[in-house]
N, C-alpha and C positions, 0 to 999 in steps of 0.2 A: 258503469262506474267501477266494476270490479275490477276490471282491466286496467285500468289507472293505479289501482293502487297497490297490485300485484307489481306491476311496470318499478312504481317507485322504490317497494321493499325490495325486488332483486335488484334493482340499481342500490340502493343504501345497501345491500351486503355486499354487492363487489365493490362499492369504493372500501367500505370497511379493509376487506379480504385486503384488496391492492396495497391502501394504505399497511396493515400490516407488511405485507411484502416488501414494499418499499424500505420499513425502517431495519427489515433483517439484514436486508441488500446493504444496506447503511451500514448497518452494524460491520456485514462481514469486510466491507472496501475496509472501512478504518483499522479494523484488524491484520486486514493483508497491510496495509500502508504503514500501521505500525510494525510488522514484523521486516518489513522493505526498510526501514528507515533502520531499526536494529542492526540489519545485516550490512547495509550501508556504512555506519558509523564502526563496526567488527573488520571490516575490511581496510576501508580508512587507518584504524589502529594499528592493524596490521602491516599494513604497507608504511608507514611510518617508523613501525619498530624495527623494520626490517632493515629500511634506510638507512636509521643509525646506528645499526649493528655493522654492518656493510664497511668495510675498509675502508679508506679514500684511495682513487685512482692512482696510480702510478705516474710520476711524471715522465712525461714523453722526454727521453734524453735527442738531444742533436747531438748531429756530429757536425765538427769542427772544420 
């Protein structure tokens, strides 16, 4: 009987463990995801600003 319930206490601390792991894992995605999304929107602003600072095109003359 002791074997049973050695069995279950090391299984109930690796889910523990895992679950902990799990939500670090979590933790850290949303943090890369939010700093992806940050530099996403920085770039965005950036290529925009740049647009309308940007001259407009010269018009293409014909000749006649």
């Amino acid at each position: 009987m002791r074997n049973i319930e050695q069995y279950l206490i090391e299984t109930a601390d690796r889910c523990i463990r895992l679950a902990r792991a799990g939500r670090e894992m979590a933790d850290s995605l949303e943090a890369m995801s939010n700093d992806l999304m940050a530099k996403a929107v920085e770039l965005d602003s950036e290529r925009d600003k740049q647009a309308k600072d940007e001259p407009p095109p010269a018009a293409v003359k014909r000749k006649a």
